[in-house]
C-alpha positions in Angstrom: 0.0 0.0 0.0 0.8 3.8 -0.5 0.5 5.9 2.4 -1.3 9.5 1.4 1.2 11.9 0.0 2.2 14.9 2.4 2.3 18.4 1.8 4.7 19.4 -0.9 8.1 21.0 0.2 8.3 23.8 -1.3 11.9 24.4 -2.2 12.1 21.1 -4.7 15.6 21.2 -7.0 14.4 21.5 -10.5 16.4 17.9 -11.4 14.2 16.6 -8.6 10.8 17.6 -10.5 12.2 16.3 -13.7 12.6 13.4 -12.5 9.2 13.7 -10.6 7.5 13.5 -14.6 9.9 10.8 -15.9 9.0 8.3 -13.3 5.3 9.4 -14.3 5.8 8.9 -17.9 7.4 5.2 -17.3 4.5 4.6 -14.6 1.4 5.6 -17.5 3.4 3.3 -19.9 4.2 0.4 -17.1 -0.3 0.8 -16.7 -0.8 0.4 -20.1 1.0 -2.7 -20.2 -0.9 -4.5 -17.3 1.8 -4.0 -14.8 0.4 -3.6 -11.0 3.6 -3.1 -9.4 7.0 -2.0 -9.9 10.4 -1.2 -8.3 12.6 1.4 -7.7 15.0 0.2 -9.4 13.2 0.1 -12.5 12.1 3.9 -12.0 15.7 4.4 -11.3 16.6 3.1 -14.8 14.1 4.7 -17.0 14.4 8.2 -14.9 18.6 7.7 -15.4 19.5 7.9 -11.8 19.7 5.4 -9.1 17.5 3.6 -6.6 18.3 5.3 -4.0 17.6 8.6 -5.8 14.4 7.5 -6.6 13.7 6.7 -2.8 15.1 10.3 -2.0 13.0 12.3 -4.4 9.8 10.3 -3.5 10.7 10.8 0.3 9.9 15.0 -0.1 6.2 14.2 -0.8 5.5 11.3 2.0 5.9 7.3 2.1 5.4 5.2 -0.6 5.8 1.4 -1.5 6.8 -1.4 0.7 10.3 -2.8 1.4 10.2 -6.1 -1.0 7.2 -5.3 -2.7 7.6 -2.0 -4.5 5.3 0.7 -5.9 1.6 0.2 -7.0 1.9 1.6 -10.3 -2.2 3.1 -10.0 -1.8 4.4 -6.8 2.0 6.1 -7.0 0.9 7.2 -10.7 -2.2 9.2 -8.9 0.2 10.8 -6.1 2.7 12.3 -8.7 -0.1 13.4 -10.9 -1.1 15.4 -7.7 2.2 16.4 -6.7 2.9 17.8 -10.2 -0.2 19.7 -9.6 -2.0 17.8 -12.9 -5.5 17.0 -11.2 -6.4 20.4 -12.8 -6.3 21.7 -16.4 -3.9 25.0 -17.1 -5.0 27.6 -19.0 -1.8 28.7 -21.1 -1.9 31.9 -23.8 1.0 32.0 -26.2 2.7 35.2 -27.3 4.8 34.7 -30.4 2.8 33.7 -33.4 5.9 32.7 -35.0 7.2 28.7 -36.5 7.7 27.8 -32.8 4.2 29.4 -31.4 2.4 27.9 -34.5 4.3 24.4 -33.4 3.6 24.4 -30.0 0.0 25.6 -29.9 -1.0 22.8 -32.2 0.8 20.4 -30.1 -2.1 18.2 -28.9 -0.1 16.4 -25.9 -0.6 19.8 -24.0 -4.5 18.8 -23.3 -3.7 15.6 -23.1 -1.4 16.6 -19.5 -4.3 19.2 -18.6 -3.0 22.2 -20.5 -5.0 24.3 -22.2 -3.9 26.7 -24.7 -6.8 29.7 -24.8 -4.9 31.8 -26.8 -2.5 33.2 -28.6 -0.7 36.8 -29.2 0.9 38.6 -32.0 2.0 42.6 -32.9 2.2 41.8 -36.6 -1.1 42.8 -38.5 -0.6 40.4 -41.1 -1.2 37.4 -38.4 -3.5 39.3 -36.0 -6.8 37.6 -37.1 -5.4 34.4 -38.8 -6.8 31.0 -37.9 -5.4 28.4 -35.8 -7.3 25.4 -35.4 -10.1 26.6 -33.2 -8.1 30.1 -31.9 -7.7 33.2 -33.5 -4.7 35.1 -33.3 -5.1 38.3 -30.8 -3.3 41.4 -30.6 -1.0 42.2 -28.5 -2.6 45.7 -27.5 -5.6 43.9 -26.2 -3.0 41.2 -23.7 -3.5 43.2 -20.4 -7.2 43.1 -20.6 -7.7 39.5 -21.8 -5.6 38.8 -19.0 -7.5 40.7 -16.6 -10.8 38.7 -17.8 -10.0 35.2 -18.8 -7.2 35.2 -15.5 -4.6 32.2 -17.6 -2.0 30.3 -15.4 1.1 30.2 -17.5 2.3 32.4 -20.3 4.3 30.3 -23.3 6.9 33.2 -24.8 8.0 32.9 -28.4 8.6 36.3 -29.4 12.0 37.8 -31.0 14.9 37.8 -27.8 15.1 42.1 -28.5 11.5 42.0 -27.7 11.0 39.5 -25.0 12.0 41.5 -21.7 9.7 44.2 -22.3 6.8 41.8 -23.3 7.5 39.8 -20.0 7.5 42.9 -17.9 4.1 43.4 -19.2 3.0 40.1 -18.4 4.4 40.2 -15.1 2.7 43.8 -14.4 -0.8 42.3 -15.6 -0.4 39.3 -13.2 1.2 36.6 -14.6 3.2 34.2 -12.4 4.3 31.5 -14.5 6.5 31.6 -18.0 8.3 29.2 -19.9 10.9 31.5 -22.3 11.6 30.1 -25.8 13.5 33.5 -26.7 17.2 33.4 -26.7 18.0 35.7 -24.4 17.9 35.6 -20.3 15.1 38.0 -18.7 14.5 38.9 -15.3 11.7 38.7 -13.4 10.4 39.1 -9.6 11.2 36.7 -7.3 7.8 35.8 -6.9 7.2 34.8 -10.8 8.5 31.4 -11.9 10.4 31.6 -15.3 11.8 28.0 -17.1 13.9 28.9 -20.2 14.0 26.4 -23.1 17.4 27.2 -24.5 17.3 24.9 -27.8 20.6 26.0 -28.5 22.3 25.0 -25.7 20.8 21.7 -25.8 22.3 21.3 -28.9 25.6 22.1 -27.7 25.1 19.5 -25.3 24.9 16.7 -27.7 27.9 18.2 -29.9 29.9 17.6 -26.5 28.8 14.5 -26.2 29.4 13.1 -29.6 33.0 15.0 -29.9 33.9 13.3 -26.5 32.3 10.2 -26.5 35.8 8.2 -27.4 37.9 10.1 -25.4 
């Protein structure tokens, strides 16, 4: 059995959550295949770490599994859906209606994890009014008032990197909390604001490393 998960800490290392949604991931496809239980050691090698690193990250949110037994996959599947705060659906607006925006607001895996993209932003009067699927592309004059009304959760960023710090501290000023930054720059924002950068570039250059070093 799985005891009831306990109150999130709240200062969680960002490797930590990651992990929090691979484990997740292996768990739904472990379900799908008719598995009941499963181990820590077979979370450890799907989320690339250790057992024992799998038993520390679950140990923030409460106790889970039995020595000898393992984890029920429904039940510990059901705690980190709650812990990663997916019991809910997320309202998400996209600003950027450029080849990335476009991508990522047709990208139908976000509903399928309870986020909900309500709408997306653009300053270029060529696009302002286009079609996507279901949405209509807004202007970006009308952001701080849409926000007011329709109150969204996370803001998805795509715009050019000269444009993005000014666009955020409008966002930020209209109430926003929560951003994830494709633009290629680094922006600041309040303490109080959560900001995840998706730096494709760099992730890139992480691969290049690898292969360039991989027989050394």
């Amino acid at each position: 059995m799985i005891s009831q998960a306990a109150t999130p800490v709240r200062r969680i290392a960002d490797s930590t959550v990651r992990r929090l949604s691979l484990y997740l991931r292996f768990l739904e496809e472990s379900a799908q295949r008719g598995l009941v239980t499963i181990s820590s050691d077979e979370l450890a090698r799907r989320g690339g770490t250790t057992s024992a690193q799998v038993r520390k990250d679950l140990s923030f949110f409460g106790s889970f599994g039995k020595r000898g037994l393992g984890y029920s996959v429904p039940e510990l599947t059901e705690s980190l859906r709650e812990i990663l705060g997916l019991r809910r659906e997320w309202q998400v607006i996209i600003v950027g209606a450029g080849k990335i925006g476009t991508a990522l607001a047709q990208y139908r895996g976000f509903r399928q994890r309870g986020f909900s993209v309500i709408a997306v932003y653009d300053r270029d009067p060529k696009k302002i009014g286009t079609k996507w699927d279901s949405l209509t592309v807004r202007d970006m004059e009308q952001i701080e008032h849409d926000i007011a009304r329709e109150r969204p959760d996370i803001v998805v960023l795509t715009t050019p990197g000269d444009e993005a710090q000014k666009v955020v501290d409008r966002l930020v000023k209209a109430g926003i909390r929560a951003l994830l930054n494709f633009a290629p720059v680094q922006l600041q924002v309040p303490p109080d604001v959560t900001l995840k950068n998706v730096n494709m570039a760099m992730e890139l250059e992480g691969l290049s490393f690898a292969l360039t070093n991989r027989d050394r």
